[in-house]
Every structure is written in structure tokens, then in C-alpha cells.
C-alpha positions as CSV (number, residue, x, y, z in Angstrom):
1,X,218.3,26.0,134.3
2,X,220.0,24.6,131.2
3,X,219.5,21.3,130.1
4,X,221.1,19.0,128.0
5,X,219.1,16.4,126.6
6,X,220.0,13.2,124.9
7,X,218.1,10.2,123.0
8,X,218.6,6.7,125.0
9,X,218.0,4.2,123.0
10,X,215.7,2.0,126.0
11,X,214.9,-1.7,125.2
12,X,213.4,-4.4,127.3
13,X,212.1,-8.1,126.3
14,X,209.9,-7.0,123.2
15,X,210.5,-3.5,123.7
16,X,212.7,-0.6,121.5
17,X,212.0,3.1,122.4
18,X,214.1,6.4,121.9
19,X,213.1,9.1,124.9
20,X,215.1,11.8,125.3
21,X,216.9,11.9,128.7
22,X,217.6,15.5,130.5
23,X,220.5,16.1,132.5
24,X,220.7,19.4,134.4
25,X,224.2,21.0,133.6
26,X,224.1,23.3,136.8
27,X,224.6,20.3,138.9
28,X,227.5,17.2,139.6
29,X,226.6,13.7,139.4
30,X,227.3,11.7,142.8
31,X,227.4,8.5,144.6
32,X,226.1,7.9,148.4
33,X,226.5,5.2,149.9
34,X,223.2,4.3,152.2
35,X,222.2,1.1,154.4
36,X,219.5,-1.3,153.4
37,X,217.3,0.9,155.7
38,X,218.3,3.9,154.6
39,X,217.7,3.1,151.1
40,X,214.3,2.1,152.2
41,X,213.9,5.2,154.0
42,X,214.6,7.0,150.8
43,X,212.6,5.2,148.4
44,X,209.7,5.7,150.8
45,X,209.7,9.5,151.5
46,X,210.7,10.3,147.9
47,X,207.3,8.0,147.0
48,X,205.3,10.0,149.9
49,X,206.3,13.1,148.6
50,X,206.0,12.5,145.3
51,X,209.6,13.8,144.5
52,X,212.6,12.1,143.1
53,X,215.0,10.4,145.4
54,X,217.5,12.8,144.1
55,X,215.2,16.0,145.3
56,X,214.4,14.2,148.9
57,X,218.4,14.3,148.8
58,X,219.0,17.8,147.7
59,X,216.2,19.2,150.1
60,X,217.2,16.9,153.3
61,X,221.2,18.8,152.3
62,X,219.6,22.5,152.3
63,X,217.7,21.8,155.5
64,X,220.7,20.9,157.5
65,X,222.7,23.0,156.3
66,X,220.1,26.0,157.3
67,X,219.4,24.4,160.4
68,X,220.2,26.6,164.0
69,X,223.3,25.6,164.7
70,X,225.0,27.1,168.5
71,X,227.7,29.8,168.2
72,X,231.3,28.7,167.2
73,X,232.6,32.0,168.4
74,X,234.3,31.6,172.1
75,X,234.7,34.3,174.3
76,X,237.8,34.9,175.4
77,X,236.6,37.3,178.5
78,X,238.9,38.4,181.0
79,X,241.9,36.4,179.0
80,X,244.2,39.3,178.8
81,X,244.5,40.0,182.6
82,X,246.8,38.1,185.1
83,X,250.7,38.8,185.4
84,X,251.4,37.8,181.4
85,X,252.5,34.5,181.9
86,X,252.4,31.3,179.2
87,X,250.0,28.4,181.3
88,X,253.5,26.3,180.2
89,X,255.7,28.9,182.8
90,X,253.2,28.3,185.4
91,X,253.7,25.3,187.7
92,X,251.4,22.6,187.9
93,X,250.8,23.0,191.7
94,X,249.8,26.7,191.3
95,X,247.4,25.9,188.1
96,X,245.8,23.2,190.4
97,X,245.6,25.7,193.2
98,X,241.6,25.5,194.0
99,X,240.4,22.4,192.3
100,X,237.9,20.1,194.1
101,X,237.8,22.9,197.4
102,X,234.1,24.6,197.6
């Protein structure tokens, strides 16, 4: 991973310091917008974890998107046979043929 690292100058009351500040390059900065809670909830599993709020972030992202998610592919079984019809040619009556009856 390339970095590209800057000197911040960092003051506060009675205090001037230059640190160098990383920034990884293979990444885009963003902005999320959390509840109060959430925030919380953030602050307190990136403490926990000892990680960056940023990494809890990052690693919450890659487990749902790798999570089991049900098949998007519909069958479409038996949905050539019938007399070739469009459902718009067929009247209502005949489509509703059969509902409700056991």
C-alpha cells in the first residue's frame, strides 16, 4: 500500500508539534452520516476492538457484502407451455378461473 505522508503542523494551548500524517492513496475519503447511537456504537466497538473507527467501518462493509444472501435467479419453469398467449389477451374472468376454490 502506498502512502503519502505529510507534516501537520498540530498546536493546542501551550503546545506546537510537526507529526507526519499518512493517508493511504488506494482508498477515497468519505462522509456517513450516523445517529447519536450509532456514533456511540461505533466509538465503542472501534475502542473494544482496538481498531480505528474507520477499520470497524471497512470490515462491517466486507462482512455484508460476503454475507449469504438467497438466490436472485427465478425460475421460470413450465413458462413456455400454454396456447402462446400475452396474460394482457387473456380475460380477467379466465385468469381468475380457480382462485379462492380448494
Amino acid at each position: 500500500m502506498v502512502r503519502v505522508c505529510l507534516t501537520n503542523l498540530r498546536a493546542s494551548p501551550g503546545v506546537t508539534e510537526l507529526r507526519p500524517t499518512c493517508y493511504p492513496t488506494n482508498m477515497k475519503k468519505t462522509s456517513v452520516y450516523l445517529t447519536e447511537a450509532e456514533v456511540e456504537l461505533l466509538r465503542r466497538l472501534a475502542e473494544r476492538e482496538g481498531k480505528s473507527q474507520a477499520t470497524v467501518l471497512r470490515e462491517a462493509i466486507a462482512a455484508y457484502d460476503e454475507r449469504a444472501l438467497p438466490d436472485r435467479d427465478f425460475a421460470v419453469f413450465e413458462s413456455g407451455e400454454g396456447d402462446g398467449r400475452s396474460v394482457a389477451d387473456i380475460p380477467e374472468e379466465e385468469l381468475m378461473r380457480g382462485f379462492g376454490e380448494q
